[in-house]
VOPAGU-2260 file (C-alpha; in pm, 1 decimal, decimal comma):
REM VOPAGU-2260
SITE   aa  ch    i         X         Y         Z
SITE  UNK   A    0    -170,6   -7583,5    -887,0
SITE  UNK   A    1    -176,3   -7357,8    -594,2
SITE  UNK   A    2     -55,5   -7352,3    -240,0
SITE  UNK   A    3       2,4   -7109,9      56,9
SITE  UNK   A    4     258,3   -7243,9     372,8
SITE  UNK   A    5     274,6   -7030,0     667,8
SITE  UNK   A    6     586,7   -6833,5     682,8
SITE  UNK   A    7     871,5   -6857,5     924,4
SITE  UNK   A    8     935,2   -6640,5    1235,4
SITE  UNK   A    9    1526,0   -5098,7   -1701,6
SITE  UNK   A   10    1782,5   -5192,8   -1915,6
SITE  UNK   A   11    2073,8   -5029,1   -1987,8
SITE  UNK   A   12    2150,1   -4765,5   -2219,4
SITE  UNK   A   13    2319,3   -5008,9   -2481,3
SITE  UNK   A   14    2112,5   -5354,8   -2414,2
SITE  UNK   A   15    1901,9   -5463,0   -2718,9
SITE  UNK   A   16    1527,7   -5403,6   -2690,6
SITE  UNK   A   17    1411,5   -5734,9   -2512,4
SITE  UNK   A   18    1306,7   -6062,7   -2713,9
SITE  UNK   A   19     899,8   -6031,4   -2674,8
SITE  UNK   A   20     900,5   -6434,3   -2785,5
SITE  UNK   A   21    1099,0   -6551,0   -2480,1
SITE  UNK   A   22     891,5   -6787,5   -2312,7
SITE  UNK   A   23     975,0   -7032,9   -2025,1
SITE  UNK   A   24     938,1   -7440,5   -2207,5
SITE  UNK   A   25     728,7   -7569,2   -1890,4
SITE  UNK   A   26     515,4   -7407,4   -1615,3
SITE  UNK   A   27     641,6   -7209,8   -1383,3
SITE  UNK   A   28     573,4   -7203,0   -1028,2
SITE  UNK   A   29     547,5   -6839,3    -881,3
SITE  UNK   A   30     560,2   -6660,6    -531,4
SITE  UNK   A   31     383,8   -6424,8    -312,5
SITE  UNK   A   32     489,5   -6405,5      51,4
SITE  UNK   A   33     272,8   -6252,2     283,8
SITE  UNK   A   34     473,5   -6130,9     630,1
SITE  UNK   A   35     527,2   -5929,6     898,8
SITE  UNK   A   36     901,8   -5703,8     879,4
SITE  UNK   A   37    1073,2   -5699,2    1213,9
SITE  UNK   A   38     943,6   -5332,5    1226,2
SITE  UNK   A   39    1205,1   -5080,1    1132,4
SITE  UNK   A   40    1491,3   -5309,0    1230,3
SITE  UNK   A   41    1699,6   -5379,9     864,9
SITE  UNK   A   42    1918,6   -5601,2     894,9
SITE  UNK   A   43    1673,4   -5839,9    1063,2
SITE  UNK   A   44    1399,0   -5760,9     826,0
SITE  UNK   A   45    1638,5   -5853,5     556,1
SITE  UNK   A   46    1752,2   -6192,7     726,4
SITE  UNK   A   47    1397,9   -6315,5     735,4
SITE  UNK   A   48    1353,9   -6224,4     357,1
SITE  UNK   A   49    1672,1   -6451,9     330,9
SITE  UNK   A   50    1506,8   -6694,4     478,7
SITE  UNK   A   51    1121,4   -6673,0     346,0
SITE  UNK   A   52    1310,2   -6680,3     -13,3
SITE  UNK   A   53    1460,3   -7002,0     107,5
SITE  UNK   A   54    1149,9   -7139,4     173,0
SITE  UNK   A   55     940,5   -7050,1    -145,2
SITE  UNK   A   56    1220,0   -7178,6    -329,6
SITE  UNK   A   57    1224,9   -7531,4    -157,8
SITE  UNK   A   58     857,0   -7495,6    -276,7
SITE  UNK   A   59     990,4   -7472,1    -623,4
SITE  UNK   A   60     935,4   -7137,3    -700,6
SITE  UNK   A   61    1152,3   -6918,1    -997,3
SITE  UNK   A   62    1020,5   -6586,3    -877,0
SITE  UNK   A   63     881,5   -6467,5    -544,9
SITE  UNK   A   64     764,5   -6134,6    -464,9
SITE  UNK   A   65     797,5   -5987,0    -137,5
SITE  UNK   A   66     553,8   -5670,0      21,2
SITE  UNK   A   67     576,4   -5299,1       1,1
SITE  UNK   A   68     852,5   -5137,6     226,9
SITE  UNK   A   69     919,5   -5460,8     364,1
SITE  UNK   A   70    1222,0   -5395,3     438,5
SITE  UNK   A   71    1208,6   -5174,2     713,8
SITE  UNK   A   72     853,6   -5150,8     707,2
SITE  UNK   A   73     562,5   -4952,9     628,1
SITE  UNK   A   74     509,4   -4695,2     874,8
SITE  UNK   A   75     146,3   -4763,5     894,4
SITE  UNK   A   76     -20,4   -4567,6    1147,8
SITE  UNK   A   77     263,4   -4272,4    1221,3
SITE  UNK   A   78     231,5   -3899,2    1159,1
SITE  UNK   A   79     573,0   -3839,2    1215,0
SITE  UNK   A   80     484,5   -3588,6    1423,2
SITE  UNK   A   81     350,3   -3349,7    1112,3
SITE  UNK   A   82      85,3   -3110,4    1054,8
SITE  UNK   A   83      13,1   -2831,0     796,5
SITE  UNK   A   84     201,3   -2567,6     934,0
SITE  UNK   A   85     421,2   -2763,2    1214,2
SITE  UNK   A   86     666,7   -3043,3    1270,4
SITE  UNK   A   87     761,8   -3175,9    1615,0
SITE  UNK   A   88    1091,2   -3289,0    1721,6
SITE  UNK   A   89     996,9   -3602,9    1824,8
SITE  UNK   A   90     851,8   -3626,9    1470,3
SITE  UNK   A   91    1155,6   -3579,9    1332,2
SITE  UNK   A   92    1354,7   -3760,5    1546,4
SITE  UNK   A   93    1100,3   -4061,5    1406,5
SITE  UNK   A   94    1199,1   -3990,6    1071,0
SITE  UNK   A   95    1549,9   -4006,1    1147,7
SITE  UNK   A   96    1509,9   -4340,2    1290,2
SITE  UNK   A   97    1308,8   -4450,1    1009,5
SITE  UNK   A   98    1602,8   -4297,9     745,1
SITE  UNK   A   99    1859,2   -4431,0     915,8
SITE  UNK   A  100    1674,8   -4805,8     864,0
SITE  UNK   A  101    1664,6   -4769,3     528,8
SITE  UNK   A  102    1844,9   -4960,2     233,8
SITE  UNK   A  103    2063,8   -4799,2      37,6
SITE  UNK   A  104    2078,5   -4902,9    -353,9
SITE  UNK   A  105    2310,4   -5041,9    -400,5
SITE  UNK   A  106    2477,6   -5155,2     -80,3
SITE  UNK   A  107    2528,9   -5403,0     166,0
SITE  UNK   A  108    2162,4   -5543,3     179,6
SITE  UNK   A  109    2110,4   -5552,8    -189,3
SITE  UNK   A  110    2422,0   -5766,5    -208,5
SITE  UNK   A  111    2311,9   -5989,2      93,8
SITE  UNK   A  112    1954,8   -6013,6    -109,9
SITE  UNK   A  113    2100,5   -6038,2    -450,5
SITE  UNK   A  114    2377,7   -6319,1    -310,3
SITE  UNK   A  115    2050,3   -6513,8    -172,1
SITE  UNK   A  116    1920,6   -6501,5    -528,2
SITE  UNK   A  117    2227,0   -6596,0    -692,9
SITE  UNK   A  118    2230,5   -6886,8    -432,2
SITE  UNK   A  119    1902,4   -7006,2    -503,4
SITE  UNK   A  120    1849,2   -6942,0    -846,9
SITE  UNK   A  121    1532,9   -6720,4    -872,0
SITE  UNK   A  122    1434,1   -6409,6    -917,8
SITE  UNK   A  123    1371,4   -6202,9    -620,3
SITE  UNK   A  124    1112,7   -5935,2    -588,2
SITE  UNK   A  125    1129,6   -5687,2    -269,3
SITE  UNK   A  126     962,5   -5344,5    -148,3
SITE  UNK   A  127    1218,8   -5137,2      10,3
SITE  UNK   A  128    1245,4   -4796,2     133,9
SITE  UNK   A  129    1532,5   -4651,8       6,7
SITE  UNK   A  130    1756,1   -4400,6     128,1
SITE  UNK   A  131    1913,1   -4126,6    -159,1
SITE  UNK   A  132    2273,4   -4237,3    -148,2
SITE  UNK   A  133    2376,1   -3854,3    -182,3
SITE  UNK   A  134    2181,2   -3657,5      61,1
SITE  UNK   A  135    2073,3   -3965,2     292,1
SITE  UNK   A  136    1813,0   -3694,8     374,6
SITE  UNK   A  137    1515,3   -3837,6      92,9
SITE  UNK   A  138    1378,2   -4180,9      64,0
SITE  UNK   A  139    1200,1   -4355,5    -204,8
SITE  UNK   A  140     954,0   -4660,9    -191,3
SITE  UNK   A  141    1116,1   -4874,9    -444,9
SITE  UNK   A  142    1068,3   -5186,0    -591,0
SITE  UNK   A  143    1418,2   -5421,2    -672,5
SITE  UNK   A  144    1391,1   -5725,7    -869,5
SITE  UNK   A  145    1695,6   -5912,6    -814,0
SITE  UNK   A  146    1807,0   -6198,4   -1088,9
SITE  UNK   A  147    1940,1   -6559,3   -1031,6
SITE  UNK   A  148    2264,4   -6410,7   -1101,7
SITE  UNK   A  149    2212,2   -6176,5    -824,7
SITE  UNK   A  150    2213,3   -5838,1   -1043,6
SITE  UNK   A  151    1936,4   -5580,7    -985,9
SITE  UNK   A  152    1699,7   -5627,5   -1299,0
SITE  UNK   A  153    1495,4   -5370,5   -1221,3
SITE  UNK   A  154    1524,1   -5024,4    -949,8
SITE  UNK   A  155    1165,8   -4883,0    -940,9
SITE  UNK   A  156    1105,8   -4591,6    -723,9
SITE  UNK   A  157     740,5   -4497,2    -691,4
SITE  UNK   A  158     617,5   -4261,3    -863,6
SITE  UNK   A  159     357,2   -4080,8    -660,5
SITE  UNK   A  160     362,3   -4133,6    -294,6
SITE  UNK   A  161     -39,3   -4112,5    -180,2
SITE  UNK   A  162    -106,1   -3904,7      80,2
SITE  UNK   A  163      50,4   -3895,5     406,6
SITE  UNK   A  164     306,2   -4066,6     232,8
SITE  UNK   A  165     474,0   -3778,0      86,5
SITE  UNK   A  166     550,7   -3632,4     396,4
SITE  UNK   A  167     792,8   -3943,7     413,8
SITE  UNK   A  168     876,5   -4034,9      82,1
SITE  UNK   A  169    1011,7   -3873,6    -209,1
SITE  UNK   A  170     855,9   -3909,3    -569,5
SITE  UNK   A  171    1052,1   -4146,5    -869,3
SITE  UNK   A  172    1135,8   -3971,7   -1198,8
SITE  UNK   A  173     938,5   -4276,8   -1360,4
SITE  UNK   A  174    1273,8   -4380,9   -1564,5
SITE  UNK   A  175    1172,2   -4735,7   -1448,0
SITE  UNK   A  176     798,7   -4755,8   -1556,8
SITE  UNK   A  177     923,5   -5077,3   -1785,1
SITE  UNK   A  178     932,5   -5428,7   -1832,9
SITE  UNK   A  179    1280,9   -5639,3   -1790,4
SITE  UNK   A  180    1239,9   -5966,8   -2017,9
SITE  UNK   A  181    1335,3   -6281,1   -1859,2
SITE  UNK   A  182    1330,8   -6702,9   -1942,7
SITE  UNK   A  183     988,4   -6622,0   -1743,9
SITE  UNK   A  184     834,5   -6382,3   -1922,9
SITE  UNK   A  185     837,1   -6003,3   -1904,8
SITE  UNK   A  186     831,6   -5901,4   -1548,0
SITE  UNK   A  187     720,5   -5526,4   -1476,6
SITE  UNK   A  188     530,9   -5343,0   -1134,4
SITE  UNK   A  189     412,4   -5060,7    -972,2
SITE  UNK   A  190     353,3   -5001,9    -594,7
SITE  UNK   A  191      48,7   -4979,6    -471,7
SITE  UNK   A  192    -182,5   -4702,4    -577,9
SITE  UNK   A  193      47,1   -4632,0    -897,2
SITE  UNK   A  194    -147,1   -4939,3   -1015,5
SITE  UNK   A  195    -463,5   -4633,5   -1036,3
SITE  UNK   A  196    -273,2   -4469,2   -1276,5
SITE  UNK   A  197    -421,6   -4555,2   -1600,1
SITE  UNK   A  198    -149,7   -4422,0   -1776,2
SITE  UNK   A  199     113,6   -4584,1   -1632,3
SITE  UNK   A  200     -65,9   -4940,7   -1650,7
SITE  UNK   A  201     -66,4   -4881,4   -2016,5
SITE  UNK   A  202     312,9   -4802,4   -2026,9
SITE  UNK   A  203     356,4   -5155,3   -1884,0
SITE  UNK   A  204      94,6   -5281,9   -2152,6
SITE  UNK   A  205     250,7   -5143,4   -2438,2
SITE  UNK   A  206     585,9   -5319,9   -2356,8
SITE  UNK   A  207     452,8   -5668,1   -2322,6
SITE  UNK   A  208     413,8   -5742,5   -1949,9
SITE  UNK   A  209     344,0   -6066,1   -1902,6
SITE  UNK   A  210     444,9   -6109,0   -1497,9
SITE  UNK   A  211     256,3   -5778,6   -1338,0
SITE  UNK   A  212     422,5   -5739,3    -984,4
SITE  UNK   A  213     166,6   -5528,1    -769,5
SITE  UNK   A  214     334,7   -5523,6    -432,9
SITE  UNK   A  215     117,5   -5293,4    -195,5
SITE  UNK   A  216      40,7   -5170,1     178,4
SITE  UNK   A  217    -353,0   -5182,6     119,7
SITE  UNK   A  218    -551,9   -5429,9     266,0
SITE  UNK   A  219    -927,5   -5303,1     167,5
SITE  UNK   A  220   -1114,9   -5549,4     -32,5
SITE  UNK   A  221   -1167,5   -5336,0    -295,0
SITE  UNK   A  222    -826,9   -5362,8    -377,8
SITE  UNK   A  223    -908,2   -5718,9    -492,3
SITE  UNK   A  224   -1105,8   -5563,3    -784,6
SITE  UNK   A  225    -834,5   -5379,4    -847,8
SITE  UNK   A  226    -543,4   -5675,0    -927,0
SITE  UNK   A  227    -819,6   -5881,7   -1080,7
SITE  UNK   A  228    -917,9   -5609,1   -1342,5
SITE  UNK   A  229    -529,0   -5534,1   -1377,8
SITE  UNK   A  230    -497,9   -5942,5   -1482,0
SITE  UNK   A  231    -809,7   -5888,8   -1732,0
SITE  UNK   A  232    -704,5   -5550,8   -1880,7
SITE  UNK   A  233    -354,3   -5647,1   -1895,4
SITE  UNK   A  234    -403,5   -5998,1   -2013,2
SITE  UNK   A  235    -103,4   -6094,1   -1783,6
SITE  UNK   A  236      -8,4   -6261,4   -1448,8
SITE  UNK   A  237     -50,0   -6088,1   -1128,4
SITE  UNK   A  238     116,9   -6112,8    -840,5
SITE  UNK   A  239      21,9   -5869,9    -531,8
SITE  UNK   A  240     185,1   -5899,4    -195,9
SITE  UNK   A  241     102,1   -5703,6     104,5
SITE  UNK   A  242     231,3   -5747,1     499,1
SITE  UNK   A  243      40,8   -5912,3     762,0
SITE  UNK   A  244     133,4   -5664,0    1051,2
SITE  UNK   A  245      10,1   -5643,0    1413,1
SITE  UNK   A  246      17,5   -5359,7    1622,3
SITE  UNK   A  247     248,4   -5560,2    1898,2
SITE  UNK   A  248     505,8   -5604,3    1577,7
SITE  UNK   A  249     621,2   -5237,1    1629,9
SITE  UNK   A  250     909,2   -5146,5    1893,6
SITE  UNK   A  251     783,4   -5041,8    2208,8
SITE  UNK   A  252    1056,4   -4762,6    2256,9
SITE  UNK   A  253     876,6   -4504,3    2041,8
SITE  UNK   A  254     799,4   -4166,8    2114,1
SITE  UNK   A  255     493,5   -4106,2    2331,4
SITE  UNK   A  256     349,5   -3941,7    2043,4
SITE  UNK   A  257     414,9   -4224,4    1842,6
SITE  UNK   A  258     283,9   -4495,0    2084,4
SITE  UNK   A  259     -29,1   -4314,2    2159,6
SITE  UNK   A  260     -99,5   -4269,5    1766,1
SITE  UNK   A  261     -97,0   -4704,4    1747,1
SITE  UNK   A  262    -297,9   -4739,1    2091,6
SITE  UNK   A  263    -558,8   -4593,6    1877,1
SITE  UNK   A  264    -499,1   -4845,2    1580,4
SITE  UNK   A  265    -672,6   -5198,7    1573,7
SITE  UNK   A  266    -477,3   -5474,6    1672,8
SITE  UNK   A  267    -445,1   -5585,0    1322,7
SITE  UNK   A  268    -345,5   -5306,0    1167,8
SITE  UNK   A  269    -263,6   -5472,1     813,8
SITE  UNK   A  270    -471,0   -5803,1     704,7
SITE  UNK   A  271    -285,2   -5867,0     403,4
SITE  UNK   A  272    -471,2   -6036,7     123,8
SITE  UNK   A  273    -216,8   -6116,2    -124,7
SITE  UNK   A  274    -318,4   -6335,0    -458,4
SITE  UNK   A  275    -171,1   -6460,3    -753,1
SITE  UNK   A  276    -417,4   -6371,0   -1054,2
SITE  UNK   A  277    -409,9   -6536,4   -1381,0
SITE  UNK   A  278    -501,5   -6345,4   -1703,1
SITE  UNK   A  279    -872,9   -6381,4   -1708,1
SITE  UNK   A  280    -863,9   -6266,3   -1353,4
SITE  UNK   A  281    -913,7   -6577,8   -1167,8
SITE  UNK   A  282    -760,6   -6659,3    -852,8
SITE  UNK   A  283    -471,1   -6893,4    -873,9
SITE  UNK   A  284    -347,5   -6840,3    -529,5
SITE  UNK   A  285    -544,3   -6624,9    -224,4
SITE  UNK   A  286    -652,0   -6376,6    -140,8
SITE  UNK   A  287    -451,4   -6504,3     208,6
SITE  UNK   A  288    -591,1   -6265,3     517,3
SITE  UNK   A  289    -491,4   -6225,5     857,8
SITE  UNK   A  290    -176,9   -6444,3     859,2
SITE  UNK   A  291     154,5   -6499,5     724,1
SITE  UNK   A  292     258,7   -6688,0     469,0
SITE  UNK   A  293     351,3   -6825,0     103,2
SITE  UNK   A  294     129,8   -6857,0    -169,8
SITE  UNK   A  295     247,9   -7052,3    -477,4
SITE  UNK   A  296     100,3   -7061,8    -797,1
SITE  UNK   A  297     187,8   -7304,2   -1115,7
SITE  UNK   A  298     156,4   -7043,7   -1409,9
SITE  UNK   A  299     203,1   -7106,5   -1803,4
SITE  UNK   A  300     319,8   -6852,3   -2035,7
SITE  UNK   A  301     186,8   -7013,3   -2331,1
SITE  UNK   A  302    -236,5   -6919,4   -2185,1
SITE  UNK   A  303    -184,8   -6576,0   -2290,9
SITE  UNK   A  304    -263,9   -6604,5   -2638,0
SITE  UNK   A  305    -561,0   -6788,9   -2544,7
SITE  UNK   A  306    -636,5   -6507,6   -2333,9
SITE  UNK   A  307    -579,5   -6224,4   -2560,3
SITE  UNK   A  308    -777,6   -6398,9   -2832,9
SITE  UNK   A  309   -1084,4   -6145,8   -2747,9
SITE  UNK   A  310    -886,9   -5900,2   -2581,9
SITE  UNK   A  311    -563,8   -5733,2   -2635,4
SITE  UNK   A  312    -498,0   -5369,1   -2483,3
SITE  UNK   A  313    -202,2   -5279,3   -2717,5
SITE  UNK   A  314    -331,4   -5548,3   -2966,3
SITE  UNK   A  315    -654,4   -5601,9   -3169,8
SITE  UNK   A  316    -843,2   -5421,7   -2898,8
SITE  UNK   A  317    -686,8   -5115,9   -2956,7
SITE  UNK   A  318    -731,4   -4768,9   -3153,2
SITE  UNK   A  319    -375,6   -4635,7   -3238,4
SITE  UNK   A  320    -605,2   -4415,9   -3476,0
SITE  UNK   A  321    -775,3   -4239,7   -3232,9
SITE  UNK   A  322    -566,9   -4300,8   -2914,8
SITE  UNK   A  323    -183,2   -4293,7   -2845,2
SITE  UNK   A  324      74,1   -4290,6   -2529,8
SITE  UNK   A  325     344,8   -4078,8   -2543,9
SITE  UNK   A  326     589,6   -4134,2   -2253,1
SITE  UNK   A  327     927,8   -3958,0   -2179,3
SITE  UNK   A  328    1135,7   -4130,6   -1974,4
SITE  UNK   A  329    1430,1   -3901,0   -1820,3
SITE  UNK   A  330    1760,7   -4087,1   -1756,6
SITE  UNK   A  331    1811,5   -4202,0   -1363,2
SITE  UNK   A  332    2115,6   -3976,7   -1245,6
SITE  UNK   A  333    2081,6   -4202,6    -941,4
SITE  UNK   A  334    2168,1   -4544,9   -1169,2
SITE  UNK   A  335    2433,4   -4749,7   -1106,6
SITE  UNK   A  336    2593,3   -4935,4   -1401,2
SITE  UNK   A  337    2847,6   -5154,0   -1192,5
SITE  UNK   A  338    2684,4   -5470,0   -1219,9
SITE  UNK   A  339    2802,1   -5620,3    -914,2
SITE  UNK   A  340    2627,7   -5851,6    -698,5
SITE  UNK   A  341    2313,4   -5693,2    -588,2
SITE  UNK   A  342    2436,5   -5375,8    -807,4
SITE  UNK   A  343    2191,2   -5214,5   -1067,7
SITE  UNK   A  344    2275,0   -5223,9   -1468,0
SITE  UNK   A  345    2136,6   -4912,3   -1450,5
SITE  UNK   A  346    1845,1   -4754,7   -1677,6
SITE  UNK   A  347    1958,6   -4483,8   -1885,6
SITE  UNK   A  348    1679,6   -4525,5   -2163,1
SITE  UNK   A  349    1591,3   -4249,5   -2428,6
SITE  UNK   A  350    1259,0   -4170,2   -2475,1
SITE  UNK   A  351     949,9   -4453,1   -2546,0
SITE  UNK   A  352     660,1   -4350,6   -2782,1
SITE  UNK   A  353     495,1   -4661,9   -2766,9
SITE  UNK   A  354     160,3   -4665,5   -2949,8
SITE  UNK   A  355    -187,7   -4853,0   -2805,1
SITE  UNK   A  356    -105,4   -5107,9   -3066,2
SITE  UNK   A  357     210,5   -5174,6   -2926,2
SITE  UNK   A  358     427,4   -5044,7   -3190,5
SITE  UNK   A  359     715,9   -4910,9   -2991,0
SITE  UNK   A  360     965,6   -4707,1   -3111,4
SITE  UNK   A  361    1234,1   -4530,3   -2987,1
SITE  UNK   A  362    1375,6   -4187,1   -3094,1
């Protein structure tokens, strides 16, 4: 069952490794919402995630995924005033503005978003860019998946800004590349063009994702191919979101510099075209394109095997012989291990050597 509504204006150091049998005892209905932020304004942005979360979960969804740098928005379209060799100040007086919108982790709009969680009973999903709580200088595109409890499950930072990008963003330690098990399944993601990194696909792979969050900023339609052959490699759900933004959705008191750089965008400057994939990479919800909105998908743990029966990456269709991943994964001195509402458990995990056939071990 599938159905898209338009929208409205690691573990830590000492949890056991994570029960790969878990699985939910009926379908589960599952969320993408496709929207625009309220560019670079936070604490709006985050009160229309409140209320888009609201929504999906009158539609009866457990876990909804929002966009990349949703909250305060992808800065699509923005040099920031940088070239090799030079910076302007009106560049960096951009930057500052787009700092200073950030989210801190955690802080007072990861509690708001984890409290809406907590409220509604789901797991939330959400691209944020992130501000480095001790120099409030760096930011991170991160990914926070919230549970119904309202705790932060899971702080991803991307790992490799593309491009452009890195003139804005700052680069994850990869402490995070990991799956968080849940009464869904085993829920893992990477941003965007991470999802090209062979490598860190099969990280996910090797730990047993079963719910593949892809939340992204690229709208080509070759990025369908891309989800669909993640579903079919993977053998797992996918679920990609991506913002439906209009050049009129950014402020008009930028920086001359700034404005002129959009005049010479289109006037949709981000189609969207986010899906939910099953594991034989059909469409179960999408691709939705040029408008907001929810897409719900009814998705059943137990089709996996069936999937996997003549593929498995880290199963029978592997060569732990002849191939084997060997990932280090350095401790997040970032972490917090509060556990308050909208707090992260922190993920302070020693290093993985996780074989192609799936035989993790730790040490």
């Amino acid at each position: 069952m599938t159905g898209v509504s338009p929208a409205n204006n690691g573990r830590s150091e000492h949890e056991a490794a994570p029960d790969r049998r878990r699985r939910p005892l009926a379908p589960t209905t599952v969320a993408v919402v496709q929207a625009t932020p309220v560019v670079f304004d936070r604490t709006a942005t985050v009160e229309k995630a409140v209320g888009l979360a609201r929504e999906a979960a009158r539609q009866g969804a457990a876990l909804v995924l929002f966009p990349e740098s949703f909250i305060p928005a992808y800065p699509r379209g923005l040099s920031f005033g940088a070239v090799v060799g030079n910076r302007t100040a009106a560049g960096r007086a951009l930057f500052a503005r787009y700092a200073a919108a950030a989210v801190e982790v955690p802080g007072p709009e990861t509690a708001r978003l984890g409290a809406t969680a907590r409220e509604l009973g789901i797991h939330l999903a959400i691209g944020v860019t992130e501000r480095d709580r001790v120099s409030r200088g760096t930011l991170y595109c991160t990914l926070l998946l919230f549970g119904p409890d309202g705790r932060i499950l899971l702080h991803h930072r991307k790992m490799k800004p593309t491009a452009s990008e890195r003139l804005v963003w700052g680069e994850g330690d990869g402490s995070s590349v990991t799956t968080v098990p849940t009464p869904l399944g085993n829920v893992g993601g990477l941003i965007c063009w991470e999802n090209y990194m062979p490598l860190a696909r099969a990280a996910l792979y090797a730990q047993g994702v079963e719910l593949y969050l892809a939340p992204t900023a690229d709208a080509r339609d070759s990025w369908q191919a891309t989800i669909r052959h993640i579903a079919l490699e993977g053998r797992c759900f996918v679920l990609a979101g991506n913002q439906f933004v209009a050049r009129a959705a950014y402020p008009a008191d930028l920086d001359p510099a700034s404005l002129a750089e959009l005049d010479a965008q289109p006037s949709t400057m981000c189609r969207g075209g986010s899906a939910i994939v099953g594991p034989l990479g059909d469409y179960l919800a999408g691709p939705l394109w040029d408008e907001e909105g929810i897409l719900t998908a009814e998705i059943d743990l137990t089709c996996l095997a069936a999937a996997k029966f003549d593929f498995d990456p880290v199963g029978h269709y592997s060569r732990p012989d002849v191939f084997r991943l060997d990932r280090r994964v350095p401790s997040d001195p970032h972490a917090s291990a509060s556990g308050d509402d909208g707090q992260s458990e922190g993920q302070r995990d020693p290093p993985i050597r996780a074989g192609v056939a799936g035989e993790a071990h730790r040490g």
